[in-house]
PDB file of the backbone (N, CA, C, O) and the ligand in Angstrom, with CONECT records:
HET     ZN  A 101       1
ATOM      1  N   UNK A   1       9.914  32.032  -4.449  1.00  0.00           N
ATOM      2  CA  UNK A   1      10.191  31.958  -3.006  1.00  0.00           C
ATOM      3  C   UNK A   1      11.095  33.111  -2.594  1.00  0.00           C
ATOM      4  O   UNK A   1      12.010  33.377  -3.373  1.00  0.00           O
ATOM      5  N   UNK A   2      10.985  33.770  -1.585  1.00  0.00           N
ATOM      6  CA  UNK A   2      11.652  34.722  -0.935  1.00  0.00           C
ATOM      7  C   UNK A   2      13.038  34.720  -0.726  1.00  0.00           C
ATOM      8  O   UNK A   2      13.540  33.696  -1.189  1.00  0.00           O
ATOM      9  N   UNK A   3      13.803  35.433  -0.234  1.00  0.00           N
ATOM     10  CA  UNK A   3      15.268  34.666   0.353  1.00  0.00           C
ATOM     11  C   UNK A   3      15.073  34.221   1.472  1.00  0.00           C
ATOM     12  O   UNK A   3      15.689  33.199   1.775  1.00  0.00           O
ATOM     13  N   UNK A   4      14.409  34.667   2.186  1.00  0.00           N
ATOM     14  CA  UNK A   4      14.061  34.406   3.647  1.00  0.00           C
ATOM     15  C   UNK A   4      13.733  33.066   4.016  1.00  0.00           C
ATOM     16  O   UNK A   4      13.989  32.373   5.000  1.00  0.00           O
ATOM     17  N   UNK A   5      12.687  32.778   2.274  1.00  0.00           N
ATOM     18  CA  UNK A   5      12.361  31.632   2.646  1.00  0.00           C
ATOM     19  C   UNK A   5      12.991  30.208   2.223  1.00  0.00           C
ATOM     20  O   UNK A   5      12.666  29.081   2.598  1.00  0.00           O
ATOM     21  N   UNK A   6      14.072  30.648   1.255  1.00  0.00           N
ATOM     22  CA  UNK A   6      14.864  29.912   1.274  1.00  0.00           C
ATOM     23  C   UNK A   6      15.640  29.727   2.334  1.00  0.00           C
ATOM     24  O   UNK A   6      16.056  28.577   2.470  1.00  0.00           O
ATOM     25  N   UNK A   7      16.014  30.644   3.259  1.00  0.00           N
ATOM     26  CA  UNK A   7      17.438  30.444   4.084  1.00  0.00           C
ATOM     27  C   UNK A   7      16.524  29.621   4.929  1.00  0.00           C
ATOM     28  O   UNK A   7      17.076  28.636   5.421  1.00  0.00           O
ATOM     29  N   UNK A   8      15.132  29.797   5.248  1.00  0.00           N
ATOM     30  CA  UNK A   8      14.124  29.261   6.634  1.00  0.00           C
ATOM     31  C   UNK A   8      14.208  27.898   6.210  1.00  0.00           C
ATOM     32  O   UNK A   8      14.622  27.067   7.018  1.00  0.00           O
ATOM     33  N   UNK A   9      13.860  27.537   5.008  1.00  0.00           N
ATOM     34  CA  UNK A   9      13.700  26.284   4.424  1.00  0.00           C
ATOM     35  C   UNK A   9      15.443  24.872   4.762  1.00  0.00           C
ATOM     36  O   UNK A   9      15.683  23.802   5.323  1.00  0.00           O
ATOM     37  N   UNK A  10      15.948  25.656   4.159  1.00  0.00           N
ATOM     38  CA  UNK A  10      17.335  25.504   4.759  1.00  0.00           C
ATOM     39  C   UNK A  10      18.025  24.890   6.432  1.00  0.00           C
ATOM     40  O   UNK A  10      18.948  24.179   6.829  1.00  0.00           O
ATOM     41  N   UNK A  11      16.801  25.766   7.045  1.00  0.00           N
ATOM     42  CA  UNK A  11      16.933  25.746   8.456  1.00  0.00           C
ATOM     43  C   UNK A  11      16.092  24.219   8.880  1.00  0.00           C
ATOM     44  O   UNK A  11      16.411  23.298   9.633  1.00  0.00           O
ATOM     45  N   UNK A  12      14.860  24.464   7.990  1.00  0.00           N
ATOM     46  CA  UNK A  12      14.413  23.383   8.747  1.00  0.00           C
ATOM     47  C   UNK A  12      14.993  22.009   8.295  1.00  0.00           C
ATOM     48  O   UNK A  12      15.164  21.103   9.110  1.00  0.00           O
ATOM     49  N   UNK A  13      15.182  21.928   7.451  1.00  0.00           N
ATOM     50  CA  UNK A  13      16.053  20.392   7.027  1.00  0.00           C
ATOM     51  C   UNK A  13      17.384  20.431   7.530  1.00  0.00           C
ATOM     52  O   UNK A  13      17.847  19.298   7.397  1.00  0.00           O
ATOM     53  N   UNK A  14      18.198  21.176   8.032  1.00  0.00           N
ATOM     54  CA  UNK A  14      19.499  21.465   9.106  1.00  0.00           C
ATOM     55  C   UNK A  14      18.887  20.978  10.479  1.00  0.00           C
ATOM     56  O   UNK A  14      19.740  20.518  11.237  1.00  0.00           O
ATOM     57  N   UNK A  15      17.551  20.979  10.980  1.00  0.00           N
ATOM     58  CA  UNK A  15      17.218  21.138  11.805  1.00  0.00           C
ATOM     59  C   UNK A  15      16.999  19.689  12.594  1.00  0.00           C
ATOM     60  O   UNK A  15      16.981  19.307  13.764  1.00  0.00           O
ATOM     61  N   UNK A  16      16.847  19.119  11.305  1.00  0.00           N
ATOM     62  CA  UNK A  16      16.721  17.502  11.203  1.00  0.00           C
ATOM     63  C   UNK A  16      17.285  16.541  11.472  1.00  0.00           C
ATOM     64  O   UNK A  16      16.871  15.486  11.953  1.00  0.00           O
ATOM     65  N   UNK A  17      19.006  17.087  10.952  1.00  0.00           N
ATOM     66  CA  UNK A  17      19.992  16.803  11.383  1.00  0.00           C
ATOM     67  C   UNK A  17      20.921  17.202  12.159  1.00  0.00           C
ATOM     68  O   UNK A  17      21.957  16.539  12.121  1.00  0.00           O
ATOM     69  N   UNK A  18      20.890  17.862  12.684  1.00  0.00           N
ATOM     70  CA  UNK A  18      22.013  18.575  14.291  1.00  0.00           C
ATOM     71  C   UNK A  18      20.803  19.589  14.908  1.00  0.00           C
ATOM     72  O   UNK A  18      19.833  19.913  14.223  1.00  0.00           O
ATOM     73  N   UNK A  19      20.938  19.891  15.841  1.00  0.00           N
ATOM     74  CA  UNK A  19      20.520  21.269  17.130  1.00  0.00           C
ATOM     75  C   UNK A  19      20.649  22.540  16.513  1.00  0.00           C
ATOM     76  O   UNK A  19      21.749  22.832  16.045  1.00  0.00           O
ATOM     77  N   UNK A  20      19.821  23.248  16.444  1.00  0.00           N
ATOM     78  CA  UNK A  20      20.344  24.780  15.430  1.00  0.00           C
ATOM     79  C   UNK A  20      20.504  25.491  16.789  1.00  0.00           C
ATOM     80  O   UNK A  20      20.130  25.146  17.910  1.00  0.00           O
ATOM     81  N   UNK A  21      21.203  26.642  16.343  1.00  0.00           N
ATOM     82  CA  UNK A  21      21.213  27.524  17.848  1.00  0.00           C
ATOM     83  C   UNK A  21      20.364  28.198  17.856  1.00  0.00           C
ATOM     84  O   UNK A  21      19.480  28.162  17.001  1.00  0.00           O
ATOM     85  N   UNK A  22      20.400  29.127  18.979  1.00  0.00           N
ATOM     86  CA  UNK A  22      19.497  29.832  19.775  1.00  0.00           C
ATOM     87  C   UNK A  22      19.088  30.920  18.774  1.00  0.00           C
ATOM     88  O   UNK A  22      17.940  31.359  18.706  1.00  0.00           O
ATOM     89  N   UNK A  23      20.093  31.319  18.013  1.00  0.00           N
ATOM     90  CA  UNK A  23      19.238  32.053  17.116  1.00  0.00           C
ATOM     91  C   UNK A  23      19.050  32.125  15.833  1.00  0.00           C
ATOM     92  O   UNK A  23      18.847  33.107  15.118  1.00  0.00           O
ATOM     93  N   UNK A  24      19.145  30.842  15.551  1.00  0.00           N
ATOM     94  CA  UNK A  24      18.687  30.242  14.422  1.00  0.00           C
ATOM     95  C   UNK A  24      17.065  29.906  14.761  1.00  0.00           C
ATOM     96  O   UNK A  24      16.128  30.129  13.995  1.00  0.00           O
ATOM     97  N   UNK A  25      16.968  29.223  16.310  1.00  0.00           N
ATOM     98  CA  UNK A  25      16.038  28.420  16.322  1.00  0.00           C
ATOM     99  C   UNK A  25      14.938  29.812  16.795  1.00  0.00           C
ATOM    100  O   UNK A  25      13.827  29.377  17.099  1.00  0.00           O
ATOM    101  N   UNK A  26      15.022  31.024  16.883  1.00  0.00           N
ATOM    102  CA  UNK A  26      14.559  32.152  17.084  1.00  0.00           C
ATOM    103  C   UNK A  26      14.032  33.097  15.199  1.00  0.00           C
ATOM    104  O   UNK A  26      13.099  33.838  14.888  1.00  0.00           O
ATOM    105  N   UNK A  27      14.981  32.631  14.575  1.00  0.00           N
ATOM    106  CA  UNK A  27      15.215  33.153  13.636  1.00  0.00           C
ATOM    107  C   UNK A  27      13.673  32.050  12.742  1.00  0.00           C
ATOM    108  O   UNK A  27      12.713  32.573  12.175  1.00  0.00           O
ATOM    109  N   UNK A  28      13.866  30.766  12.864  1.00  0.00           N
ATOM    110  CA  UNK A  28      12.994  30.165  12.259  1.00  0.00           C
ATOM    111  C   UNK A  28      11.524  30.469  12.823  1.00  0.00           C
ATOM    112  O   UNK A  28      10.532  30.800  12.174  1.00  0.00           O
ATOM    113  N   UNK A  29      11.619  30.313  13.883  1.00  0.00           N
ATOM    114  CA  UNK A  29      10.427  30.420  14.557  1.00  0.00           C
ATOM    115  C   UNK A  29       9.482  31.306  14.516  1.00  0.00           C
ATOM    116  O   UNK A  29       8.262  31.240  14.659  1.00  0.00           O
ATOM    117  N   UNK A  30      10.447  32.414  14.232  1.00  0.00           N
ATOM    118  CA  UNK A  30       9.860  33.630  14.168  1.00  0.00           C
ATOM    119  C   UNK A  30       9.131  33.797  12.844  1.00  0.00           C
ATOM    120  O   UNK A  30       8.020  34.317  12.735  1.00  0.00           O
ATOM    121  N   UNK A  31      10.204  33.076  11.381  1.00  0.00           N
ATOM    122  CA  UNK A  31       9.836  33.425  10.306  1.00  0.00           C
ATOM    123  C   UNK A  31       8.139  32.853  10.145  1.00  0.00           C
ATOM    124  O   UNK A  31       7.151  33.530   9.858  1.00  0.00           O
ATOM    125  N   UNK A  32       8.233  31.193  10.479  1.00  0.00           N
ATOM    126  CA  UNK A  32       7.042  30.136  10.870  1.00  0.00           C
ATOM    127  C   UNK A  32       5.778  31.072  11.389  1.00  0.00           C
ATOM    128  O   UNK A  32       4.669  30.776  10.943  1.00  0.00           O
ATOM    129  N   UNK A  33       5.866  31.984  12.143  1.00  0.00           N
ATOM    130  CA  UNK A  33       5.002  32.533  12.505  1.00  0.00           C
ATOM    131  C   UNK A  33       4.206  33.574  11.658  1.00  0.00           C
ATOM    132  O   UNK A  33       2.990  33.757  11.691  1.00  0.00           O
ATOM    133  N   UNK A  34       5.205  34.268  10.831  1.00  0.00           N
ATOM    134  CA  UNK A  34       4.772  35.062   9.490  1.00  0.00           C
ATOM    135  C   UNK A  34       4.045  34.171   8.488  1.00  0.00           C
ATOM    136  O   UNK A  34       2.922  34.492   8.100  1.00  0.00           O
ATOM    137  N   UNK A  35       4.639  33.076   8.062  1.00  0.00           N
ATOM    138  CA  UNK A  35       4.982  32.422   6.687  1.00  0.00           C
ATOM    139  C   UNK A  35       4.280  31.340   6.580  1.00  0.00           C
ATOM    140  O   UNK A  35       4.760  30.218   6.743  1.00  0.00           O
ATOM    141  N   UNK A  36       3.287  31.531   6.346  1.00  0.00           N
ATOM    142  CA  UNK A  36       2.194  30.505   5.922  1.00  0.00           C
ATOM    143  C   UNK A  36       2.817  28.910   5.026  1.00  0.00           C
ATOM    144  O   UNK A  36       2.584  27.725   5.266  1.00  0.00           O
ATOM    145  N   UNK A  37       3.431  29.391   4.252  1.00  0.00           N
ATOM    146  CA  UNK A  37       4.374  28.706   2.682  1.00  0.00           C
ATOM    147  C   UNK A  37       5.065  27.914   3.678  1.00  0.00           C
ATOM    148  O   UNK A  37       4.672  26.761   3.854  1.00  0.00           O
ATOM    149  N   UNK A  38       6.263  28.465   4.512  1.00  0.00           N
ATOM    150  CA  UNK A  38       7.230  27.864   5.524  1.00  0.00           C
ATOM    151  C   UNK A  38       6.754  26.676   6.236  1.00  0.00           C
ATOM    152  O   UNK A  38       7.244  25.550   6.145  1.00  0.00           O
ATOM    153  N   UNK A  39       5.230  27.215   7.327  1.00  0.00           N
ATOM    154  CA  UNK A  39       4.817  26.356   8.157  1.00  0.00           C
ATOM    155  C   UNK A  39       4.638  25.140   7.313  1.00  0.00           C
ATOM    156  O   UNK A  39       5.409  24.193   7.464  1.00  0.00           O
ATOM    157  N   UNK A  40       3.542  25.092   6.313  1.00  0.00           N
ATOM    158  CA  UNK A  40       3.488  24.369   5.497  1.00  0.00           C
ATOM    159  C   UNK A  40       4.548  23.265   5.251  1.00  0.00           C
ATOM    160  O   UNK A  40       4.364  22.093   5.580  1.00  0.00           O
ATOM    161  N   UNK A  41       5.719  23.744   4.623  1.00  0.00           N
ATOM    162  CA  UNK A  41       6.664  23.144   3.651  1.00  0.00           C
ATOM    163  C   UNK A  41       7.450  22.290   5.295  1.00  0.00           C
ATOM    164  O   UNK A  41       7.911  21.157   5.163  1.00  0.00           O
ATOM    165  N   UNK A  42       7.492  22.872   6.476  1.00  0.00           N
ATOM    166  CA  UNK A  42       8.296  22.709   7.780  1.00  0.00           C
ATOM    167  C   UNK A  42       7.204  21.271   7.758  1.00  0.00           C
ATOM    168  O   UNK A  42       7.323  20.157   7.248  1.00  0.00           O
ATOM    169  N   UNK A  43       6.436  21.734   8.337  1.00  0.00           N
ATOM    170  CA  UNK A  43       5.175  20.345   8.344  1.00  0.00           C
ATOM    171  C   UNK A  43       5.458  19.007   7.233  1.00  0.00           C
ATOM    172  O   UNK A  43       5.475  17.781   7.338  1.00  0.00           O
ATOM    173  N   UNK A  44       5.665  19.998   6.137  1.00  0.00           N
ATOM    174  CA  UNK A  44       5.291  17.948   5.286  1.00  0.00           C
ATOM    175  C   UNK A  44       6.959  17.450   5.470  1.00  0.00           C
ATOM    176  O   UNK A  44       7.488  16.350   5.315  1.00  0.00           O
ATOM    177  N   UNK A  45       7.558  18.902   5.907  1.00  0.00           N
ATOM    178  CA  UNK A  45       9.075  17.829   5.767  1.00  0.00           C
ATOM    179  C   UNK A  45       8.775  16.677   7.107  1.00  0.00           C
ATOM    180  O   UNK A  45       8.541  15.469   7.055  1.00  0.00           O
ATOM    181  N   UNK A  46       8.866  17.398   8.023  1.00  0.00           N
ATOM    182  CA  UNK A  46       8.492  16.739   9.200  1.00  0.00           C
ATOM    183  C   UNK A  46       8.083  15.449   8.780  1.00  0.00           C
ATOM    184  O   UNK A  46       8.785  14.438   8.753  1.00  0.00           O
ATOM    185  N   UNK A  47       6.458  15.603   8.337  1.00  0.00           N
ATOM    186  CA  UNK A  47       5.839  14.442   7.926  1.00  0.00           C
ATOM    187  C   UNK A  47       6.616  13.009   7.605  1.00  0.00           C
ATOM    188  O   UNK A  47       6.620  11.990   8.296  1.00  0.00           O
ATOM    189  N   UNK A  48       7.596  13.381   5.707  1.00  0.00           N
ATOM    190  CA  UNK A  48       7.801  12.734   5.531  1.00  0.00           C
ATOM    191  C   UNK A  48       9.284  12.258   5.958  1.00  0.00           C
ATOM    192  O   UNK A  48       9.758  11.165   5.649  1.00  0.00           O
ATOM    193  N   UNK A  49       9.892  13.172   6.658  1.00  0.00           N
ATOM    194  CA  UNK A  49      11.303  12.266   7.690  1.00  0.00           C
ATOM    195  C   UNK A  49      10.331  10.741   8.686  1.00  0.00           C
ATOM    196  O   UNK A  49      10.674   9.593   8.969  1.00  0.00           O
ATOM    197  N   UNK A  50       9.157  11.490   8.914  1.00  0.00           N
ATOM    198  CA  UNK A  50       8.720  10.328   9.909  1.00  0.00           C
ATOM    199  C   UNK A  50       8.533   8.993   9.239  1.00  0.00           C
ATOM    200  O   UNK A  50       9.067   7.908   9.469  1.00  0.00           O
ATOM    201  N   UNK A  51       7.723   9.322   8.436  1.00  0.00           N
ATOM    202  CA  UNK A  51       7.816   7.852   7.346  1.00  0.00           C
ATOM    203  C   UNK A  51       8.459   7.242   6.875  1.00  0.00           C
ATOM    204  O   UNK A  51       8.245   6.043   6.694  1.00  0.00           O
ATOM    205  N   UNK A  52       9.945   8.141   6.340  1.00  0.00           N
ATOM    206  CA  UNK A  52      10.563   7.479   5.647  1.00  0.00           C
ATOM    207  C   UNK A  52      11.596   6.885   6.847  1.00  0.00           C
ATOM    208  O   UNK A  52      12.536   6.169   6.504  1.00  0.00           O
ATOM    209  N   UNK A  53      11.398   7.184   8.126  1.00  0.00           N
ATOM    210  CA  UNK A  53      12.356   6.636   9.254  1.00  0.00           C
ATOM    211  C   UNK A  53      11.243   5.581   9.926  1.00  0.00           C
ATOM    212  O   UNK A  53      11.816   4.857  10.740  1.00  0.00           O
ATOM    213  N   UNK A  54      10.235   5.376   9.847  1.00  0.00           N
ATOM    214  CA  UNK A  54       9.783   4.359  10.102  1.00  0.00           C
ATOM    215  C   UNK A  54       9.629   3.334   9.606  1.00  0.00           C
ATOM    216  O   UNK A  54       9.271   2.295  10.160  1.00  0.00           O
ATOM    217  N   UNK A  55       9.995   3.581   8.002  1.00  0.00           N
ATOM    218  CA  UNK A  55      10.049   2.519   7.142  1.00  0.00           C
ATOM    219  C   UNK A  55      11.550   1.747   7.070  1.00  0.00           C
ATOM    220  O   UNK A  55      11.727   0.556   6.812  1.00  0.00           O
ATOM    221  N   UNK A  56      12.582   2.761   7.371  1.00  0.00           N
ATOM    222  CA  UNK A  56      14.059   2.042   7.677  1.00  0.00           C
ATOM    223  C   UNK A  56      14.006   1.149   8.896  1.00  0.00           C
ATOM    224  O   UNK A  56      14.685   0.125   8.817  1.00  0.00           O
ATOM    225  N   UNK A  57      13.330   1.350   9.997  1.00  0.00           N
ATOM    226  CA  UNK A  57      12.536   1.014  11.367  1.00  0.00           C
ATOM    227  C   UNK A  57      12.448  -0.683  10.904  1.00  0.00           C
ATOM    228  O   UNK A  57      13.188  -1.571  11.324  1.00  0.00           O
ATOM    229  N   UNK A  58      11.711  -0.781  10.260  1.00  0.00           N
ATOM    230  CA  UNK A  58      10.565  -1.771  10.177  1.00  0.00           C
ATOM    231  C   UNK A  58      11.134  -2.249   8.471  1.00  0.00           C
ATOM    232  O   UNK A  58      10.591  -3.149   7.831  1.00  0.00           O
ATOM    233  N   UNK A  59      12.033  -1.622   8.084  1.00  0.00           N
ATOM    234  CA  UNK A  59      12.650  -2.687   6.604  1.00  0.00           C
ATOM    235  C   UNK A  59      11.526  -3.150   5.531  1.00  0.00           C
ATOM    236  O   UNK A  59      11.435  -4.037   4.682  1.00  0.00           O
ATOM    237  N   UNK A  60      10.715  -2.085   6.012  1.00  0.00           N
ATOM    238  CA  UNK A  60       9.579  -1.956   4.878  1.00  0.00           C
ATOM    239  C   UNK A  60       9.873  -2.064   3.310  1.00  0.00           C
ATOM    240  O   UNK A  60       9.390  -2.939   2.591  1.00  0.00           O
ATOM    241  N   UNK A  61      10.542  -1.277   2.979  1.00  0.00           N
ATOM    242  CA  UNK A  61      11.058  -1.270   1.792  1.00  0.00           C
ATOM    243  C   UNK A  61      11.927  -2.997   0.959  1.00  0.00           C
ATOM    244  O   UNK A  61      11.996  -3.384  -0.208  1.00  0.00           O
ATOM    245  N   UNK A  62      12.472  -3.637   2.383  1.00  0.00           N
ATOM    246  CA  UNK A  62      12.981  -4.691   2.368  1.00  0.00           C
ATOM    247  C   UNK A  62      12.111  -5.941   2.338  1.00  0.00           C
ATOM    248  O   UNK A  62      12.705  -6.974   2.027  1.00  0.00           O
ATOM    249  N   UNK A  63      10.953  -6.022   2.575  1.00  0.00           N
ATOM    250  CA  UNK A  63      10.200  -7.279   2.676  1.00  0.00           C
ATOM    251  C   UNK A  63      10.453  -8.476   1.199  1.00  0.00           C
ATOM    252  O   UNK A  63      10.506  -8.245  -0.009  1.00  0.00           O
ATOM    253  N   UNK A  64      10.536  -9.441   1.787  1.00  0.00           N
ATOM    254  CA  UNK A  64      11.132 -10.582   0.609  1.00  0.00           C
ATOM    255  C   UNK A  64       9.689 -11.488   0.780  1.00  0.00           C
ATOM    256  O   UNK A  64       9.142 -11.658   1.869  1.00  0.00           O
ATOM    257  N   UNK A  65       9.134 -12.089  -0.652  1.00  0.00           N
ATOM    258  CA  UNK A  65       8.630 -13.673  -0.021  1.00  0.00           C
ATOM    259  C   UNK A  65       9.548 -14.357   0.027  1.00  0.00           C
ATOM    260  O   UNK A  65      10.457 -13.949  -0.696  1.00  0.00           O
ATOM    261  N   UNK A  66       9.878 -15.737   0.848  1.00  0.00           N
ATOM    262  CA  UNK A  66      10.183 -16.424   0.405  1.00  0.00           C
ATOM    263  C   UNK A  66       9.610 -17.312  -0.570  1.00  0.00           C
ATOM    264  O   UNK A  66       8.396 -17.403  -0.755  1.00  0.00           O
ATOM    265  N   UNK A  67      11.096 -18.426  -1.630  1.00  0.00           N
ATOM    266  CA  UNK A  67      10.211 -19.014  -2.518  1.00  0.00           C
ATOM    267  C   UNK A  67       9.019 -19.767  -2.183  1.00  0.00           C
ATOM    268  O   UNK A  67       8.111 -19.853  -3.009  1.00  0.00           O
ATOM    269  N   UNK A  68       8.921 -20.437  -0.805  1.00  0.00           N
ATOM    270  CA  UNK A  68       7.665 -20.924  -0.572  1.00  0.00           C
ATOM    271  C   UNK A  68       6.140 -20.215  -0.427  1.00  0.00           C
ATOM    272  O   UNK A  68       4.961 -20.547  -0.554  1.00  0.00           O
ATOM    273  N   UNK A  69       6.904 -19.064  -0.089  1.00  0.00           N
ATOM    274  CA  UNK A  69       5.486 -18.215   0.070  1.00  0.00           C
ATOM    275  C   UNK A  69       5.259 -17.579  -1.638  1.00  0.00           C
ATOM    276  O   UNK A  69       4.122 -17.169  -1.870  1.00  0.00           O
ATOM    277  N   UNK A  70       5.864 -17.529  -2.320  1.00  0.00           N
ATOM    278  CA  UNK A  70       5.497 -17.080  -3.770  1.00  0.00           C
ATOM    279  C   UNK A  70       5.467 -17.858  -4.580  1.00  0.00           C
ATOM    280  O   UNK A  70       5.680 -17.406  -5.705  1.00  0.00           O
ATOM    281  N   UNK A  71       5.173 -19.542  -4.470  1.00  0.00           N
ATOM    282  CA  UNK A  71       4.797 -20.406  -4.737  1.00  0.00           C
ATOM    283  C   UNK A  71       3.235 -20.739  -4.369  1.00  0.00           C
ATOM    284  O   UNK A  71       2.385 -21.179  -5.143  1.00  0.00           O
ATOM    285  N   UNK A  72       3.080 -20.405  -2.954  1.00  0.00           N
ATOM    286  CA  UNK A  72       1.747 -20.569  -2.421  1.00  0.00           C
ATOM    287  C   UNK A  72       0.730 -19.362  -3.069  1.00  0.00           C
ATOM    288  O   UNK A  72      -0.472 -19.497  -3.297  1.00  0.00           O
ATOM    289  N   UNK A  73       1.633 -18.032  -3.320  1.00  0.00           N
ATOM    290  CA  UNK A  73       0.354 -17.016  -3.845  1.00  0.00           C
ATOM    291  C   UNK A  73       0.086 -17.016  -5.319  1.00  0.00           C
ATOM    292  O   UNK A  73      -0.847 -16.456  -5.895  1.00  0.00           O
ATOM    293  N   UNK A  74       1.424 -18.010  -6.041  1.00  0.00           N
ATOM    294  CA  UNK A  74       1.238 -18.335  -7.777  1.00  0.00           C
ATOM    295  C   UNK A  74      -0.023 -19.242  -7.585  1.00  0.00           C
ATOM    296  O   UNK A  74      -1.108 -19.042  -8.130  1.00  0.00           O
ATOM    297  N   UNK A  75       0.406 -20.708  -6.366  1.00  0.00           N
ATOM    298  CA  UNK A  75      -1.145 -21.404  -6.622  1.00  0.00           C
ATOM    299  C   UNK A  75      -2.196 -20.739  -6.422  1.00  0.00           C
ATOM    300  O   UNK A  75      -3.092 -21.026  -7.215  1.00  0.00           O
ATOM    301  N   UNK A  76      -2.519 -19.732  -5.455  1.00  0.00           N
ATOM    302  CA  UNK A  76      -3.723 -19.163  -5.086  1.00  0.00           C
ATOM    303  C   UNK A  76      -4.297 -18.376  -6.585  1.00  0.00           C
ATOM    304  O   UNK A  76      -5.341 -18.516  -7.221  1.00  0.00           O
ATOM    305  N   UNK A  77      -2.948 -17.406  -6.817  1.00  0.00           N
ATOM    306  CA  UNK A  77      -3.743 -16.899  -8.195  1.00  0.00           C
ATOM    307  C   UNK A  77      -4.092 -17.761  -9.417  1.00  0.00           C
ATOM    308  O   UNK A  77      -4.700 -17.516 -10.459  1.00  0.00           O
ATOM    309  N   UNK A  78      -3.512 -18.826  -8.937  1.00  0.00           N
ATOM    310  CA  UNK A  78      -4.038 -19.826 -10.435  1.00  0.00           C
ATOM    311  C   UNK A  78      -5.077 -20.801 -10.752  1.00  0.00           C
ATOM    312  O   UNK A  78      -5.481 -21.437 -11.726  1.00  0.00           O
ATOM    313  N   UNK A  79      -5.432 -20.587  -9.042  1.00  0.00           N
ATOM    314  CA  UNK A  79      -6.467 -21.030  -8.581  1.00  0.00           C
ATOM    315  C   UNK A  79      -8.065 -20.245  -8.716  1.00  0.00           C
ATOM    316  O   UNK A  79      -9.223 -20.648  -8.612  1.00  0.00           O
ATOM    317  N   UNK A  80      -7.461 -19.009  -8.984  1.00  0.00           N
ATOM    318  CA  UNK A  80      -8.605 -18.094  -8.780  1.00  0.00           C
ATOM    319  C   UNK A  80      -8.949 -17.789 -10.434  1.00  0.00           C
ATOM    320  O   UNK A  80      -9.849 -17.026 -10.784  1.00  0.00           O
ATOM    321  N   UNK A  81      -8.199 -18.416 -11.232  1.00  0.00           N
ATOM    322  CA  UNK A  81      -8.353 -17.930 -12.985  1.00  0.00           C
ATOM    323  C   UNK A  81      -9.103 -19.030 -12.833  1.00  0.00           C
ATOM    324  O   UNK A  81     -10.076 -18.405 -12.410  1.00  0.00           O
ATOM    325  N   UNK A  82      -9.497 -20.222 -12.821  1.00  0.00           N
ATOM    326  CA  UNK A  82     -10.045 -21.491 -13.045  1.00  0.00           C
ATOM    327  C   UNK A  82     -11.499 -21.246 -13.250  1.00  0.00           C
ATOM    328  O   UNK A  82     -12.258 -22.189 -13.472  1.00  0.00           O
TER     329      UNK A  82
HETATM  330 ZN    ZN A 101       8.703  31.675   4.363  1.00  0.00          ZN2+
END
């Protein structure tokens, strides 16, 4: 990777978290426009901030059965060996 494209890379995950300035946000933009690798790598970050903030959203990661409900899917599967 370049330096460039480290410092760009840099930028965009800064970018995620606070407002970059004016010429930072000139500085990236510009690189994005060269940098095939950048757009790319800018994109899946993007991507996966969205997911992984929709999953804090929605406590995805958190889902519990309760014991009644993992009682009901032990009978179902024990039902289905028979
Ligand atoms: Zn680059």
């Amino acid at each position: 990777m370049k330096q460039a494209c480290n410092e760009i890379s840099q930028l965009a995950s800064d970018s995620l978290d606070r407002p970059l300035s004016l010429s930072e946000r000139l500085k990236f933009k510009l690189h994005l426009c060269m940098c095939s690798h950048c757009r790319d790598y800018n994109h899946n970050m993007k991507f996966i901030r969205k997911v992984t903030d929709m999953m804090r959203k929605t406590n995805y990661g958190q889902i519990r059965l309760s014991e009644e409900q993992r009682q009901k899917l032990h009978a179902k599967l024990d039902h289905s060996l028979d």
